[in-house]
N, C-alpha and C positions, 0 to 999 in steps of 0.2 A: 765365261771366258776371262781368263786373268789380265788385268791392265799390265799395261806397259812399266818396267821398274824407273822408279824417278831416277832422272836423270840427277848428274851431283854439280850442284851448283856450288863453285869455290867462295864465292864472296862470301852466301852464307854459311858455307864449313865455319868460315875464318873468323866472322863475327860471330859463330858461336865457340869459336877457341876463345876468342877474346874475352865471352863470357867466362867461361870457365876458368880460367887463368885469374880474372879480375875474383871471381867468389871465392878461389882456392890456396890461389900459390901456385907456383911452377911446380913444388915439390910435391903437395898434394893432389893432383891434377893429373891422371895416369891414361896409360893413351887408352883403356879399357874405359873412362870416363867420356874421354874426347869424344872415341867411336859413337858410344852410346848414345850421349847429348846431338853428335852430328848427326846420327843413324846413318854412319857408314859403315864398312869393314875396315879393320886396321890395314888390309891392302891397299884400301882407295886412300887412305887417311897418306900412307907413306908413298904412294902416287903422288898425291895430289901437292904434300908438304914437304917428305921426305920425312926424319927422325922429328922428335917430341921439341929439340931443342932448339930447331930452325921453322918449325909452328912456334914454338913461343917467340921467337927472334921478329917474325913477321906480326903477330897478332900483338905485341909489345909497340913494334913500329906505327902497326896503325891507330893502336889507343895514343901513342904518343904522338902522335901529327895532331889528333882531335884536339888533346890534352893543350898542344901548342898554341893552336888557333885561338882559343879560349883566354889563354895567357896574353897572346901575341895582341888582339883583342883589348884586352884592358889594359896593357903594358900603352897602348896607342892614345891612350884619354890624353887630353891635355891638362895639366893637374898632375903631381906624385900621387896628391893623397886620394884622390880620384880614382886612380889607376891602379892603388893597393885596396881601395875599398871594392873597385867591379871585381879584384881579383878573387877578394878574398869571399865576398858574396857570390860567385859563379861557384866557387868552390865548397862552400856551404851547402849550396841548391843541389851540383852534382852530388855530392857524398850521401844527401837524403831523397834522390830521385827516387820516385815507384819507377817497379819496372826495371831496374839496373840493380847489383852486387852496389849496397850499401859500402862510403869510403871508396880511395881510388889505388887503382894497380900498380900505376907509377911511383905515390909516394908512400907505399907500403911493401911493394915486393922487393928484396933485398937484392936482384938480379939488375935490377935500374937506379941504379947507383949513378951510375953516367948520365943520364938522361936526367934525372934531380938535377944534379949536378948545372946541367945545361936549361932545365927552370929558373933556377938560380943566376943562372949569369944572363938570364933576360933582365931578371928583376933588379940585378945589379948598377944593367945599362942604365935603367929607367930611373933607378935611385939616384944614381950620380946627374942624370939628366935632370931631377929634381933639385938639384944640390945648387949647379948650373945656371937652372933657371929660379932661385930663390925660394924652390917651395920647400923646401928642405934646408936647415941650420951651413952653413957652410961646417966642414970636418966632421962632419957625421960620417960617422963608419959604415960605409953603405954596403961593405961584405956583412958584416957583423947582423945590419937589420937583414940583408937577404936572408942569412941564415937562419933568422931568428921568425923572418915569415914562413921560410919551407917545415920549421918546424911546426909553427901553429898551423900550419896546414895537414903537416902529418900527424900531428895530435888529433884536428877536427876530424882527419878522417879516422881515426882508431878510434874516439869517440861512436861516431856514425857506427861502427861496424859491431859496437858494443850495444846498439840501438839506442843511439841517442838521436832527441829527434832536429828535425828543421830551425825550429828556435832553442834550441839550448846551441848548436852549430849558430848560428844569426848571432848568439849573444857574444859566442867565443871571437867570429869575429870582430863582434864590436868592440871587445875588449882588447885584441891586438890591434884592430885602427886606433885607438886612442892612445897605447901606449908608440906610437912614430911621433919622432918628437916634431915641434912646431917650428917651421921661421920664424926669422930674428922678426918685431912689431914693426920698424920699417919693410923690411918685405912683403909682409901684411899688410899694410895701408902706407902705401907709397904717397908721399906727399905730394901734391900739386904744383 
């Protein structure tokens, strides 16, 4: 007697679009793939999503809320340099995760452009809040170091996706924590 055909659970359609999308590209990513990976039919697949580019729109939204959290997360430390260092170590760990598409979706697929965008102006908040609060030079260009983290982040993860491992990613970040410049030595050691 033949069993019952599985029922289709959307959640996991979804994260496994997400997978695919994060190992491919939008563009290399065909809905002949999607079906596959999910083992649905492209009927259920345009049921369920509708077309290929309102699944990526949703399964982009939800790597990017995780992606947030994690930001959101370290962006909270108290400390700039604190806060650029859990970031940039979260982001080290994620890009060589087993078990996940080595590097990340957000800061390599050319379609999330906006959403970088809006990493960046977390890290911006936090930088000037660093500036603010003395842990950071006053007039530091705190566009200039955003942009200058989303890039060593999008570097690490092109690394990562080249197979580089956990520690050469650890070292890259260690070498972007060290180049954020210091507070002034009274802000360092406030005098009594």
């Amino acid at each position: 007697m033949a069993g019952r055909p599985r029922s289709f659970d959307r959640d996991t359609a979804l994260a496994v679009a997400v997978e695919q999308f994060w190992r491919h590209g939008y563009d290399e990513t065909s809905i002949a793939s999607l079906t596959a990976a999910m083992g649905v039919t492209p009927p259920s697949l345009y049921a369920a999503f509708g077309d290929k580019h309102r699944l990526f729109e949703e399964a982009s939204a939800l790597y990017f809320a995780r992606t947030c959290e994690g930001v959101d997360r370290a962006m909270a430390l108290p400390g700039a340099r604190d806060a650029v260092a859990r970031m940039l170590d979260d982001t080290a760990r994620a890009h060589a995760a087993p078990g996940t598409p080595p590097g990340c979706m957000l800061l390599t697929e050319p379609r999330l452009a906006a959403q970088r965008d809006a990493v960046q102006a977390t890290i911006v908040e936090r930088l000037d809040r660093g500036v603010r609060d003395g842990d950071l030079p006053p007039g530091t260009d705190t566009t200039a170091l955003a942009r200058f983290l989303v890039a060593v982040m999008r570097g690490m993860s092109g690394h990562a996706r080249d197979g580089g491992t956990l520690d050469e990613l650890l070292g890259i970040a260690a070498s972007a924590l060290a180049a954020l410049p210091s507070p002034a030595p009274s802000a360092q050691h406030p005098s009594a």
